[in-house]
N, C-alpha and C positions, 0 to 999 in steps of 0.2 A: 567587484572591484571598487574601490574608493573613488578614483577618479576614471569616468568611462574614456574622455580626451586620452588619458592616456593608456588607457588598456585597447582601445581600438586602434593607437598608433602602432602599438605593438602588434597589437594581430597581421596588420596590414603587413609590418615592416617583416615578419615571419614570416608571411607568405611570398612577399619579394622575393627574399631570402631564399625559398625555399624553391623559385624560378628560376632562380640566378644560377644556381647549384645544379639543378636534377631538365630546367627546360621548360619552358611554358606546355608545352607538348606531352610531354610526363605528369607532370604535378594536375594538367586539364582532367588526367585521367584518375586522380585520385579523390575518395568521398572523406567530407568533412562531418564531424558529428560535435553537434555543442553538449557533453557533457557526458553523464551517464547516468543516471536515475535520478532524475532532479527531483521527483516527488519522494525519495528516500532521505525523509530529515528527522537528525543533522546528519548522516549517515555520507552523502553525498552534493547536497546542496543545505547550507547553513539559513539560508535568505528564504524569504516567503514569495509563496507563488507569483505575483505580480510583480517579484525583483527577478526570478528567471524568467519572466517573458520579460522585463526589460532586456536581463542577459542576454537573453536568445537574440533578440530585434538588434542589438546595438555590432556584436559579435556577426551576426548573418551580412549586417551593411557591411561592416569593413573587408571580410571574405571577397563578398563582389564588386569590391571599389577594387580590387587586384586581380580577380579573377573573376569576370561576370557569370557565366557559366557554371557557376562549382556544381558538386553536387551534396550539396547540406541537406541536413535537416536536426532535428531534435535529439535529445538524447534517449537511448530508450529509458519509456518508463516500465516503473512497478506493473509486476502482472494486475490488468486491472478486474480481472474477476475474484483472485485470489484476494486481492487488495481494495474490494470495493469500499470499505470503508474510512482508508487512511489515507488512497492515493487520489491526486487531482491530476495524472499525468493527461489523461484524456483533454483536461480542458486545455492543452497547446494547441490543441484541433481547432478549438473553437475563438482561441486568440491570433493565430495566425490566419482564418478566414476571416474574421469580423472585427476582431480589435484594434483598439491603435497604435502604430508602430511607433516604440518610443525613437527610433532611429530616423526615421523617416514623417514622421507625422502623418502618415494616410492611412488609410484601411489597409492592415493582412502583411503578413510577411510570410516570404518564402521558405519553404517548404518542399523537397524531393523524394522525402522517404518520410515515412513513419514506423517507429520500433518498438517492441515490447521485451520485458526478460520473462524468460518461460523454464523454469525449474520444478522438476516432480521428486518426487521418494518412492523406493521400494514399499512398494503395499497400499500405492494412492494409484487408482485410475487415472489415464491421462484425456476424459473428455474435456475437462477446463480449458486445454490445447486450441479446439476448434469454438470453442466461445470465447475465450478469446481476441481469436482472428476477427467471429463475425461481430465481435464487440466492437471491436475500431472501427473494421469496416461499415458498420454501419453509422458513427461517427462521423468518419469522414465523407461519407454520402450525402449528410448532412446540405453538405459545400460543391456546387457542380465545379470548382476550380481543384477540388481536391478528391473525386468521385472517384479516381484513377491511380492514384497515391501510390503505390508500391507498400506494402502491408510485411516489415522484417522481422526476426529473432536476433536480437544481439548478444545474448546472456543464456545460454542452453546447456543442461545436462541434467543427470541424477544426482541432485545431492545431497539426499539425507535417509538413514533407515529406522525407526525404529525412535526420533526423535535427536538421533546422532548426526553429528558431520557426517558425510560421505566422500562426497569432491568425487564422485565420478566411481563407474563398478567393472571389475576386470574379469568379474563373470562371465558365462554364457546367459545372466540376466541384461546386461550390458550389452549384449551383441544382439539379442530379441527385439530387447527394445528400440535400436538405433532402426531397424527393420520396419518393426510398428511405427516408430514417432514420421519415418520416411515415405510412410505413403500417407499418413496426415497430411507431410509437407507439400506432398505432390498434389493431393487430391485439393487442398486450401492453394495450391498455386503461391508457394510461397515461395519467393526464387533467393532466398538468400537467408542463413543460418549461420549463429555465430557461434559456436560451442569453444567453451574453457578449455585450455592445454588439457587442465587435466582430468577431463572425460574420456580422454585416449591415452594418457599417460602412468598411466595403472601399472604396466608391465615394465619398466624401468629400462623402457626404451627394449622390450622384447612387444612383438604383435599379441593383442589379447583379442578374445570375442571383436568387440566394437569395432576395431579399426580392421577385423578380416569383414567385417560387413560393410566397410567405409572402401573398403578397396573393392568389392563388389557395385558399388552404384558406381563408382568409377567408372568402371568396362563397361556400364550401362552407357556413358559417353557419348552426346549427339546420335545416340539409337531412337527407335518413335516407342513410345508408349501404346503398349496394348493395356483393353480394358480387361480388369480382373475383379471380379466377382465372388464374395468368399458367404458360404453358408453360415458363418459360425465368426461375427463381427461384433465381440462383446468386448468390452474392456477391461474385464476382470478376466476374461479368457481367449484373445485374438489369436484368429487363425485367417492368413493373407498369403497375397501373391501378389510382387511387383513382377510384371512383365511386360518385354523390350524386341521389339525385331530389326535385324541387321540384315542387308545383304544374303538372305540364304539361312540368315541364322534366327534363333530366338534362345534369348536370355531369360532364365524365373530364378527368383529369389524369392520361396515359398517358407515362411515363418509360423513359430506359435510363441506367442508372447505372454504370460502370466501377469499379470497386476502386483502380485503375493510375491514372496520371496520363495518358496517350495513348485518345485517342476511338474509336482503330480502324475499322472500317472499316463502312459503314450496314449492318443487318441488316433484312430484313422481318418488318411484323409483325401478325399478325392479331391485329385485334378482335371479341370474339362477346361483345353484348349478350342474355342472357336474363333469363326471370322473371317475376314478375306484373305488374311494372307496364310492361313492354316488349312492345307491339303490333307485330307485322311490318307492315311497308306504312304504320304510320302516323308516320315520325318524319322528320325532316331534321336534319344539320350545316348549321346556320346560323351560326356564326362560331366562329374556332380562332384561337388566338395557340400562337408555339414560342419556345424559347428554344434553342441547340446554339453551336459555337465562332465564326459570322460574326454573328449575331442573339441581339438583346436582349441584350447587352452591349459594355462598351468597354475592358475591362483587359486584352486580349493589344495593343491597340494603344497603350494608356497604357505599358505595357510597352516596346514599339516606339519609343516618344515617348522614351522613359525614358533607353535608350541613346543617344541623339543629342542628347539633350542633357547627358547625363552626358560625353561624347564634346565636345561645345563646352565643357563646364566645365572639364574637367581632372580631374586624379585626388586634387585637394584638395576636390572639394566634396564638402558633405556629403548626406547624402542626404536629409535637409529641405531642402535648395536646391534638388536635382533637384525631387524633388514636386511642391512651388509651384511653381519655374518650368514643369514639366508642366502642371498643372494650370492657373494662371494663362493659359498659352499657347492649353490645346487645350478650355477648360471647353465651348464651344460643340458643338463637334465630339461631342465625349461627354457630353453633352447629350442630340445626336442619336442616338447608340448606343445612349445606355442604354435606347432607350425599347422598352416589350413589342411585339414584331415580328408582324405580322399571319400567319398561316398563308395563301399567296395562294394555296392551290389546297387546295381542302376534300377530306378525301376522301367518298367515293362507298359511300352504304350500300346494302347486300343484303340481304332479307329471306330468311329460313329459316326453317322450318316452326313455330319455337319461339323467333324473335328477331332480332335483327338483326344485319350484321359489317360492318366498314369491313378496309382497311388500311392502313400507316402504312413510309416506308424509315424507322428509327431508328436517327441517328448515336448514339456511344457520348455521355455527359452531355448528351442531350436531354430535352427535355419538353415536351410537346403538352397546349394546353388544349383544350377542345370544349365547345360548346355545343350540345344536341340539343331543337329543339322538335315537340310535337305537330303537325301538317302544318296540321292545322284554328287553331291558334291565330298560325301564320305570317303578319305583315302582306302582304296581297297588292297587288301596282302595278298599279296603272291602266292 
């Protein structure tokens, strides 16, 4: 801003505004974020590092001259591992605990969250993910005012293959992944993830891969986390288990996730449930849905669809014509694809002295739901 006087009056008179309208009660409960990749220049901030921490100090004071309480923080930065040599997002850490507040004149400015943008591509491993996390976080340890920070993703998804756009995959690559990057999330305790529309928007508003795995951690819901243990924890070839116990029940969402873009070829894979709340003898697979390259999806065939009529059109159309008339043509059909694909043959558990195991063949970008009920609480037939 040219003149801060009046850009902080604005801010302020926004947020009144925004009191007056929706309720101090309301608006208490919404989070403020000053910007979006400030060290993305000129891309997203034009000014030099010392004029966004001016930004940040002047913008954070006027916030709490209206609402002391808010919950602000920074904008997220550039991945700083991907980006260690062009981005300075990191040093907000170190101007909001030790530097001078241009708003305030004292040491440090407030601070409620800290965020990163975290973007991979088909055929890039995603350990960068947890270095990353413990990139900041050990940043912010730096500061015992800031030792406890809340550590976010503001900017998430697949978006690129091959050195091409992508903007998000409506594969069963897409749906593996969300699986993998999910127990990253959990296991970094990262309680807040911001993914782009259109990492789930691939299917034109039909469900693809991703979003039947998004609807999966859902029903995980206020359930406890059980500890899962996987032999075979590689990032060019991950094979996992999120699992959940409810009431009598226990939820797994058992994945294999490729790096690569190719499925390769089915690998076996044991499951061993132990622990306190896992009785040998007393559990059943009572229902499983999967997802993998034929089930619960429709985009290698929309794909399929794609060229044949790109093929009747000629090599003027554009590829908004193709689409719609795809789309238009086969909405029925993939309709029927996209829908979550039953598991027909359950697998078959064994009790061991301390738990239970199933097995599972896992194509590469699959994922297995399950359902296990106590035996006694199984509806029984007549």
């Amino acid at each position: 801003p040219a003149d801060y006087s009046v850009w902080q009056s604005y801010v302020r008179l926004l947020l009144q505004t925004l009191i007056d309208e929706f309720g101090r009660e309301e608006v208490a409960r919404w989070r403020f974020r000053v910007g979006t990749e400030p060290d993305l220049s000129p891309g997203h901030w034009s000014g030099t590092k010392e004029q966004y921490f001016e930004h940040y100090d002047r913008t954070v004071a006027a916030v709490l001259d209206v609402l002391p309480d808010a919950d602000i923080g920074p904008g997220n930065i550039l991945d700083p591992v991907k980006n260690a040599n062009r981005g300075w997002g990191l040093d907000i850490i170190d101007h909001c605990a030790a530097g001078t507040n241009y708003a305030t004149e004292k040491t440090g400015s407030p601070m409620k969250f800290f965020a990163s943008s975290y973007y991979t591509a088909v055929g890039v491993s995603d350990e960068r993910f947890d270095e990353v996390v413990v990139l900041i976080r050990k940043r912010l340890a730096r500061y015992p005012q800031f030792e406890n920070v809340p550590v976010e993703i503001h900017e998430f998804g697949v978006l690129s293959e091959n050195g091409k756009l992508l903007a998000g995959d409506g594969t069963e690559f897409g749906g593996s992944w969300a699986a993998h990057m999910a127990r990253k999330i959990y296991d970094q305790k990262i309680l807040r993830v911001y993914q782009w529309h259109w990492n789930t928007a691939k299917g034109g508003g039909l469900p693809i891969p991703v979003t039947h795995v998004l609807d999966m951690l859902d029903s995980m819901t206020d359930a406890r986390r059980l500890s899962a243990v996987s032999s075979q924890q590689s990032e060019e070839d991950d094979i996992g288990c999120l699992a959940c116990a409810k009431p009598d029940e226990i939820e797994l969402i058992v994945f294999r996730h490729r790096a690569e873009r190719a499925n390769g070829e089915p690998v076996p894979v044991r499951v061993v449930l132990k622990g306190e709340d896992i009785e040998p003898g007393n559990w059943a697979i009572t229902s499983g849905s999967i997802i993998d390259k034929t089930r619960s999806g429709f985009v290698h065939e929309q794909q399929a669809d794609a060229e044949k009529v790109r093929a009747e059109l000629g090599d003027d159309a554009t590829p908004l014509a193709v689409a719609l008339r795809v789309m238009w043509t086969n909405r029925e059909k993939y309709e029927q694809l996209s829908r979550l694909s039953p598991l027909e043959t359950l697998p078959e558990l064994t009790s061991e002295a301390d738990g239970i195991r199933f097995r599972l063949a896992m194509e590469g970008h699959s994922v297995v739901h399950l359902h296990l009920q106590k035996k006694t609480d199984i509806p029984q037939s007549e």
